[in-house]
NUGU-974773 format. One line per 2 residues: number of its first residue (from 1); for each residue x, y, z of C-alpha. Coordinates in Angstrom, 1 decimal. Example, Ala and Ser with C-alpha at 12.3 -4.5 7.8 and 13.67 -1.06 7.14 Angstrom:
1	12.3:-4.5:7.8 | 13.7:-1.1:7.1
***
This chain:
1	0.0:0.0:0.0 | 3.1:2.6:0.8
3	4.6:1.5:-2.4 | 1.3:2.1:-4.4
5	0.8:5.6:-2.4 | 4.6:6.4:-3.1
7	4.1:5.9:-6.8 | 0.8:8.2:-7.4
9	2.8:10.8:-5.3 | 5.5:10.6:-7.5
11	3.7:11.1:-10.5 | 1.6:14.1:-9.5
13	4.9:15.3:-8.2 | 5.9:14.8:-11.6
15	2.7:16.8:-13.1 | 2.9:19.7:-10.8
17	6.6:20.1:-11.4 | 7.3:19.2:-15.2
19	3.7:18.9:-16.9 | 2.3:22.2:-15.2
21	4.6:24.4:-16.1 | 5.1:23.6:-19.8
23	1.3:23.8:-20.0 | 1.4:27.3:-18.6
25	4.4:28.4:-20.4 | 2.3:27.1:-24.1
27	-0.7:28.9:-22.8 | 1.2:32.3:-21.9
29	2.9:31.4:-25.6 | -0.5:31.8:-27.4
31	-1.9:34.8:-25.4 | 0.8:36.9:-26.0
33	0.8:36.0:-29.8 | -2.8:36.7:-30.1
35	-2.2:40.2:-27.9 | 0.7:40.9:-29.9
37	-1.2:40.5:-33.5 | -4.0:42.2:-32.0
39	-1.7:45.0:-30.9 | -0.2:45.5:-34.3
41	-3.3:45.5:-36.1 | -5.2:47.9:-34.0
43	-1.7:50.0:-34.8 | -1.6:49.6:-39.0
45	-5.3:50.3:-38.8 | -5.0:53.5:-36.5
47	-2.8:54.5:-40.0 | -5.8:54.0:-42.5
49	-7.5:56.8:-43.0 | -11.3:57.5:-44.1
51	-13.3:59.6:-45.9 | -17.2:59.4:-46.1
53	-18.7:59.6:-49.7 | -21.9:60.8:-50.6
55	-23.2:59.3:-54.1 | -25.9:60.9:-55.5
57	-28.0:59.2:-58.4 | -28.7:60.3:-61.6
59	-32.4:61.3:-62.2 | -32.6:58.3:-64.6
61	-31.3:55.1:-63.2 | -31.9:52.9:-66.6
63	-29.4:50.5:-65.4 | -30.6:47.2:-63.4
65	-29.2:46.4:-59.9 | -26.5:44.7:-61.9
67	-25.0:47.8:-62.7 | -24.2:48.0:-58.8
69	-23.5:44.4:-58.2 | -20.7:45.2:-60.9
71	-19.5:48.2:-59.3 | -18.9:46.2:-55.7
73	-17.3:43.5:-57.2 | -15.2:46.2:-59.3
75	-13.9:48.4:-56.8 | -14.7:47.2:-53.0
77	-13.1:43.3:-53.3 | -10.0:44.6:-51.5
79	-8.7:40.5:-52.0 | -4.9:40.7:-51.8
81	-2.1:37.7:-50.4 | -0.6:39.5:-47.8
83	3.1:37.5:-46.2 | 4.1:36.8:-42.8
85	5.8:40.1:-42.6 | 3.0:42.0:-43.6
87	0.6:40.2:-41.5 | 2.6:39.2:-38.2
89	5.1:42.2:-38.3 | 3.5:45.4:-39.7
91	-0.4:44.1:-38.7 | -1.2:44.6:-42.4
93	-5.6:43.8:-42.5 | -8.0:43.8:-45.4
95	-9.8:47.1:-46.0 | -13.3:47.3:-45.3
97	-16.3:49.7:-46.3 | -19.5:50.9:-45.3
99	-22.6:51.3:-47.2 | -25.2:53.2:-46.1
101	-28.7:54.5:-46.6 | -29.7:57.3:-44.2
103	-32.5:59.5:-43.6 | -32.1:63.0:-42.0
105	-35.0:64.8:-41.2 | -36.5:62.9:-44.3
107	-33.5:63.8:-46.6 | -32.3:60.4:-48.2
109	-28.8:59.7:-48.8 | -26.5:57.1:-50.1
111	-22.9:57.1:-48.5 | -19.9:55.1:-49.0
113	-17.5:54.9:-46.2 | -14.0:54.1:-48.0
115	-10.3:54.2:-47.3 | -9.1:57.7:-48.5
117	-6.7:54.8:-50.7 | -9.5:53.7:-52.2
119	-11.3:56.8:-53.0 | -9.8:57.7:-56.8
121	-11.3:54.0:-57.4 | -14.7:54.1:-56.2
123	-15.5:57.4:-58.1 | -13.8:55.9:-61.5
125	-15.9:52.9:-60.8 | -19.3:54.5:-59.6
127	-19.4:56.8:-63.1 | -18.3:53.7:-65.0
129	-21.5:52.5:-64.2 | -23.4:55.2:-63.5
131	-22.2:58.0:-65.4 | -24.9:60.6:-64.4
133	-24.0:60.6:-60.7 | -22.3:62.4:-58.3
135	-19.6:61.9:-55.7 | -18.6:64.6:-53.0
137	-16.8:63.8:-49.6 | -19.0:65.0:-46.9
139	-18.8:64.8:-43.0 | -19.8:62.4:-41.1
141	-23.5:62.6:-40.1 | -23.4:60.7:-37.1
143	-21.1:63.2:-35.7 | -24.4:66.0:-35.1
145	-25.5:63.5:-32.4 | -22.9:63.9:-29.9
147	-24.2:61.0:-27.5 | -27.1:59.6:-26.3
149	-28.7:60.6:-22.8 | -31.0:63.2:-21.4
151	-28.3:66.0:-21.4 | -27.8:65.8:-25.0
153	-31.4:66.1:-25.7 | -31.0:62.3:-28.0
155	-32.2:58.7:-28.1 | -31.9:55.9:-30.1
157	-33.2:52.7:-30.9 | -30.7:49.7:-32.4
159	-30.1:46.4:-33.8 | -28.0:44.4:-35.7
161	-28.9:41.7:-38.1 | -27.7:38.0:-39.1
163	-28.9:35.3:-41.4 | -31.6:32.8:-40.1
165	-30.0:29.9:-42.1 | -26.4:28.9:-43.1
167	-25.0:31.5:-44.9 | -24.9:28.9:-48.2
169	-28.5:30.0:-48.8 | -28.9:33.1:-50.5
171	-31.7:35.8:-49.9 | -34.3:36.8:-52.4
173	-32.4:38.6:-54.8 | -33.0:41.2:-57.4
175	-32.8:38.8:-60.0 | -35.5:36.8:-57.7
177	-37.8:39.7:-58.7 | -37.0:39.9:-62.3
179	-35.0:43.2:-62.2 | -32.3:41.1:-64.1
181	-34.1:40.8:-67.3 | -34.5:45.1:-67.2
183	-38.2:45.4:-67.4 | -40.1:48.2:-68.3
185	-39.8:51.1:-65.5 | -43.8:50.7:-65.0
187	-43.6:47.0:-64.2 | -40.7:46.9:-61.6
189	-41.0:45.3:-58.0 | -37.9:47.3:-56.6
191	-37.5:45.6:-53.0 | -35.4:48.7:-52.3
193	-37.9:50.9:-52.5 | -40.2:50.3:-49.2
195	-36.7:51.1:-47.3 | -36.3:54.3:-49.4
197	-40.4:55.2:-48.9 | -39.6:54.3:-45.0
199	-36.5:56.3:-44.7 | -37.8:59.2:-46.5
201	-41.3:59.4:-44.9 | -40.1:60.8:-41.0
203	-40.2:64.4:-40.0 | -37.9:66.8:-38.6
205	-36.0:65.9:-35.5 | -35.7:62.0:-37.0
207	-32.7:60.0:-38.4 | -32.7:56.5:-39.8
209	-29.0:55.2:-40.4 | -28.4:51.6:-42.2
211	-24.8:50.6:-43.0 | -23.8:47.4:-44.5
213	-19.9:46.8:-43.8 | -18.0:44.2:-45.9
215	-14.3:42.9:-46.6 | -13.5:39.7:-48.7
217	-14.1:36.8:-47.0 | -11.8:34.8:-45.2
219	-10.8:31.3:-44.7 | -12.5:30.6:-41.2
221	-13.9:27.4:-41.1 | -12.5:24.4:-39.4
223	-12.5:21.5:-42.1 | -14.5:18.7:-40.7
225	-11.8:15.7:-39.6 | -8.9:18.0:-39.7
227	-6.3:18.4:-36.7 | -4.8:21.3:-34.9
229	-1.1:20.0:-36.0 | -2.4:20.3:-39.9
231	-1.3:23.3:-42.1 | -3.9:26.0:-41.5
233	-4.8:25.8:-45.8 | -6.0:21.9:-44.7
235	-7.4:22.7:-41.4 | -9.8:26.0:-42.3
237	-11.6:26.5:-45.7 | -13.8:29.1:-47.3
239	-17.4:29.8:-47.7 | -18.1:28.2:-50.9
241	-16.3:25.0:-49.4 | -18.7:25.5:-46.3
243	-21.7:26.0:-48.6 | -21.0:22.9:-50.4
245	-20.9:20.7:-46.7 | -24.1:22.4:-45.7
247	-25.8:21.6:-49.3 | -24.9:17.9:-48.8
249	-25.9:17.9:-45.2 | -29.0:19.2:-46.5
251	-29.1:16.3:-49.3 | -28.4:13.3:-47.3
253	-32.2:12.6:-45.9 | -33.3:12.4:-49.5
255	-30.4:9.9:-51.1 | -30.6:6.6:-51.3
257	-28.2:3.7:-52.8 | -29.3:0.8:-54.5
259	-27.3:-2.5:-55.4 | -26.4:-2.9:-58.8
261	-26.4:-6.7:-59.9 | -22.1:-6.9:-59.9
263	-22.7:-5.9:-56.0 | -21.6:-2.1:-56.4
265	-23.8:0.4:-55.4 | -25.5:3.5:-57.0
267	-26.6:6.7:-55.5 | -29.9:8.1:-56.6
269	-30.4:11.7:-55.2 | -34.2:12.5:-54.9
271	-34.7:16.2:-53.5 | -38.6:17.5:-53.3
273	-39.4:20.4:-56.0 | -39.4:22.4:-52.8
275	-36.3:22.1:-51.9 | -34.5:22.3:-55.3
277	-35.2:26.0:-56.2 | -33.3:26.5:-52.8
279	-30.1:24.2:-53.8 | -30.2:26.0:-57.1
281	-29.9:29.2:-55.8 | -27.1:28.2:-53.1
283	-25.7:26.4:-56.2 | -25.0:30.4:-57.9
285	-24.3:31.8:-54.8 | -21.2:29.8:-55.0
287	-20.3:31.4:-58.2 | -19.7:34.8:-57.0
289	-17.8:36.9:-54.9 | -18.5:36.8:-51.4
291	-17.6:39.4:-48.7 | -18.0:39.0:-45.1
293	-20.5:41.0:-43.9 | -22.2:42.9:-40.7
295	-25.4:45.1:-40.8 | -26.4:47.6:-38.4
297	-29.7:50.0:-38.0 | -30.2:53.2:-36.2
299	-33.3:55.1:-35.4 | -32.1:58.5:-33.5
301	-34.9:61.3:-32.7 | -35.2:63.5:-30.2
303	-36.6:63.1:-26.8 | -39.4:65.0:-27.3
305	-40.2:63.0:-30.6 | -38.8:59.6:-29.6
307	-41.2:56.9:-29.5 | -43.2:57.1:-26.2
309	-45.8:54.3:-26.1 | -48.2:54.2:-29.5
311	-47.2:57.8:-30.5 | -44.4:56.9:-33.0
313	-44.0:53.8:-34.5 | -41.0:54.9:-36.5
315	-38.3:52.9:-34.1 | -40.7:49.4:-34.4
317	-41.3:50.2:-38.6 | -37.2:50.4:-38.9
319	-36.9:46.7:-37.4 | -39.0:45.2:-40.8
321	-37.1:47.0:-43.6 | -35.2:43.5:-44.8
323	-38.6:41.5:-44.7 | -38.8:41.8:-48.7
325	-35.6:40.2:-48.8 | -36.7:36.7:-47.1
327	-36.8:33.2:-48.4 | -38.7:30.8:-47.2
329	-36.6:28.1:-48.9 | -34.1:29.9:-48.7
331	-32.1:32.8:-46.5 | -33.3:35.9:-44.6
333	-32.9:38.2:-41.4 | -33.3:38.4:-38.4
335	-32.7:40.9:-35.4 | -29.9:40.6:-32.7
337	-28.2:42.7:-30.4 | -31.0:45.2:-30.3
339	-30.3:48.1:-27.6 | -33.7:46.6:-25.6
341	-33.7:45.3:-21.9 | -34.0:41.8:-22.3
343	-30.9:41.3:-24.8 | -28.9:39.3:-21.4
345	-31.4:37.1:-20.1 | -35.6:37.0:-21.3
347	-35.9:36.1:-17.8 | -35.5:40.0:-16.8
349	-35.8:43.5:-17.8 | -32.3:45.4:-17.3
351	-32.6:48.5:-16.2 | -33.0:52.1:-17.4
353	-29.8:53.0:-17.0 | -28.3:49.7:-18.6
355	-30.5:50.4:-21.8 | -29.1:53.5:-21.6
357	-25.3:52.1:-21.8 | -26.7:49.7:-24.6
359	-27.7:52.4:-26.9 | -24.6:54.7:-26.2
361	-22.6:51.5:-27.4 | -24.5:50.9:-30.1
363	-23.8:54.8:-31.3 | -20.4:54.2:-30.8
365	-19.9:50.9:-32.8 | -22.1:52.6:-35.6
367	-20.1:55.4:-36.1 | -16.6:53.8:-35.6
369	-17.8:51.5:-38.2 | -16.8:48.2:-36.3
371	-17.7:44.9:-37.0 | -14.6:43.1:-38.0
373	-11.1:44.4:-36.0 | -13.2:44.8:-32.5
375	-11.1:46.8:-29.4 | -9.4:43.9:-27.2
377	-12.1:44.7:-24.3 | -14.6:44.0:-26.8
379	-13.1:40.3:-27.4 | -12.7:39.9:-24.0
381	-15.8:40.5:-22.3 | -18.7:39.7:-24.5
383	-21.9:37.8:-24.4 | -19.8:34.8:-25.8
385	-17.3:35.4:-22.7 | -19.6:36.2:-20.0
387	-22.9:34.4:-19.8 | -25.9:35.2:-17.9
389	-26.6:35.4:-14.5 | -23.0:36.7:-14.7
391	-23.6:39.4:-17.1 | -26.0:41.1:-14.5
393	-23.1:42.8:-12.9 | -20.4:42.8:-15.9
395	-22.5:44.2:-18.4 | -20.5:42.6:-21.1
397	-20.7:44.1:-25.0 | -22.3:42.3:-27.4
399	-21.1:40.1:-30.0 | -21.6:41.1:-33.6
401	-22.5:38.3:-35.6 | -20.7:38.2:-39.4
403	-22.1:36.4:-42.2 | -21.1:36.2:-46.3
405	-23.4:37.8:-48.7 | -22.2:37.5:-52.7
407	-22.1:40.7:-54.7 | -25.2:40.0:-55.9
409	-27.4:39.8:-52.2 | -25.1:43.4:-51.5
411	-26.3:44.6:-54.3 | -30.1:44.0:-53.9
413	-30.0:45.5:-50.7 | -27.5:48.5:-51.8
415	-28.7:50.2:-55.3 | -29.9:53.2:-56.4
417	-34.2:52.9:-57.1 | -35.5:53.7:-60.6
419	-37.4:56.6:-61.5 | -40.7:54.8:-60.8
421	-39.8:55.8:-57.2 | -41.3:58.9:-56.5
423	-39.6:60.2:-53.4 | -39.2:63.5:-53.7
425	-36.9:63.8:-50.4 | -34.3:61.7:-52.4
427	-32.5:63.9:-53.7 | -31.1:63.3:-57.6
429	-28.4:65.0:-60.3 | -30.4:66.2:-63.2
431	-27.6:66.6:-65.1 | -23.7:66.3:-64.8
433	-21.7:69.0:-65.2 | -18.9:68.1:-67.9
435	-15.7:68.5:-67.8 | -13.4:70.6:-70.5
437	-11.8:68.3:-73.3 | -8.6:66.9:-72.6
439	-7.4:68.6:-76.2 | -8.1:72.7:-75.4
441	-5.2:75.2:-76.9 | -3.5:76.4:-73.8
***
């Protein structure tokens, strides 16, 4: 019995004095590298600077969505291979942008939030396709709302918004609505236009804000089978790898094999008619770019005008403006991190002064754009991090949720309405001013 006693003591001693440290030293190992590549990113993107675009459209948008679809695909896939010195030395990151519908005091605009590198691009680009338009850098509109709280005479109400299927499924598209095939102006279903109608309809003192933020889309999925010792190009793979795992996932219930007489077997796929409009559509999904992607809504008034009870339905009418956009067989979206009371628990209602800290966070993630290089408090304490009842007392930030849309699902939900739109608080270019010939005698 000593003997038997000796021996487990002299293995724990063993653990506690060789394994232990090791383990701690490989753990410390990966924090630091993961603070350290935060560190340097957050310091190579304090460098990038931005400049907000407004576009405005021509008075004659003849064009179909595609014309826009085009354009993103053209000048905002900021795809580039990037080395281990660019990416683990200098913090080197993807450029991102922000497109955005907003409503001021009824005044519709469309903006472009874009690296000032990319700038020269996005107007070559935008007249390439829409040569009627304008482009002008303006301020920052978010900026005339300096916070949100009782002093500053504000409030807001806030979501976010993710997919309610895998991302493989696409939304219903403008092509899904025939605007592909350029129909006559008098017969077009634009499924922009109730969000323009919405945005354009509210009074003085309101603001509606809706930016869509993309960047090409990673490699972040962990292959199925794969270990962590694996090269990361076997152990994570892309979207349209992803979207082909869910699509057979989703094919399995309906195949079946049958024995052929030399003993081999067939497989015989059978998917209901349902169900194949839905793989079709995931099927050209797959066939074009896709950019990861994070949308946001704002509805700011002020106090005086801010939805109290049945008064104003404005900050309830905002939360529908993607319900066009939904698929029953296919993709849509749905509402998250909304700056309401019961976003840590539906057991309880935080408080006044929590929803208050909700929306001021929401303000701030909304105008610094952020959905993809989060602060390091952000990563840290989260819903993800800190679950309820803990998240009583921490108040933890929420966790924006990503998802891949293709250039053509941006497009639907980013394009300029045609003429059959009557909104007159849109504003449009009549005509464009042209520039001298290149040739003139000096």
């Amino acid at each position: 019995m000593d003997n038997i006693l000796g021996f487990l003591f002299t293995v724990l001693f063993d653990i506690v004095y060789w394994v232990l440290p090791l383990v701690g030293t490989v753990l410390l190992g990966i924090i630091a590298w993961k603070v350290w590549v935060h560190y340097i990113q957050q310091d190579f993107i304090s460098g990038i600077d931005f400049v907000m675009l407004e576009i405005i459209p021509p008075r004659d948008v003849l064009r179909s969505p595609k014309g826009m679809e085009l354009f993103i695909t053209n000048a905002l896939y900021q795809f580039s291979y990037k080395g281990g010195m660019e990416e683990y030395w200098q913090g080197a990151v993807w450029f991102w942008f922000s497109l955005e519908i907003v409503s001021i005091d009824g005044q519709v605009h469309f903006y472009i939030r874009t690296p000032t590198r990319i700038k020269d691009l996005i107007e070559t680009q935008m007249y390439a396709q829409y040569p009627q338009s304008q482009v002008k850098v303006v301020e920052d509109y978010t900026l005339a709302v300096p916070e949100i709280s009782e002093e500053s005479g504000w409030n807001l109400w806030g979501c976010e918004f993710k997919l309610l299927k895998p991302e493989a499924y696409s939304i219903k598209t403008y092509a899904d609505y025939g605007l592909d095939k350029d129909p006559k102006e008098e017969f077009k279903v634009d499924p922009i236009s109730p969000v323009i109608e919405l945005f354009g309809s509210i009074g003085k003192g309101e603001q509606m804000w809706m930016q869509i933020l993309i960047t090409p889309s990673k490699k972040r999925y962990i292959t199925p089978g794969s270990h962590f010792w694996q090269k990361p190009s076997k152990r994570y793979h892309d979207w349209v790898a992803q979207s082909e795992v869910e699509i057979r996932k989703r094919l399995e219930e309906f195949t079946r094999y049958h024995e052929r007489p030399d003993g081999t077997f067939a497989k015989e796929i059978r998917s209901p008619d349902f169900l194949k409009n839905a793989l079709e559509e995931a099927g050209l999904k797959m066939t074009k770019l896709g950019f990861d992607t994070g949308v946001r809504i704002a509805y700011v008034a002020k106090n005086e005008i801010f939805p109290h009870g049945t008064r104003n339905n404005n900050s309830r009418n905002i939360r529908l403006i993607f319900r066009q956009y939904e698929n029953p067989f296919g993709n849509g979206f749905t509402r998250t991190n909304s700056t309401q009371g019961d976003q840590y628990s539906g057991l309880f209602t935080a408080s006044k002064k929590t929803v208050e800290l909700f929306k001021r966070r929401h303000l701030h993630l909304y105008r610094e754009r952020e959905f993809f290089h989060l602060s390091l408090r952000h990563l840290i304490f989260n819903k993800h991090t800190i679950i309820w009842p803990f998240s009583i007392w921490f108040k933890p930030y929420f966790h924006p949720e990503t998802f891949v849309l293709n250039a053509e699902e941006l497009a639907t939900i980013w394009h300029f309405p045609g003429q059959i739109l009557k909104v007159p608080t849109l504003e449009r270019i009549e005509s464009k001013e042209a520039s001298p010939p290149p040739n003139l005698p000096t």
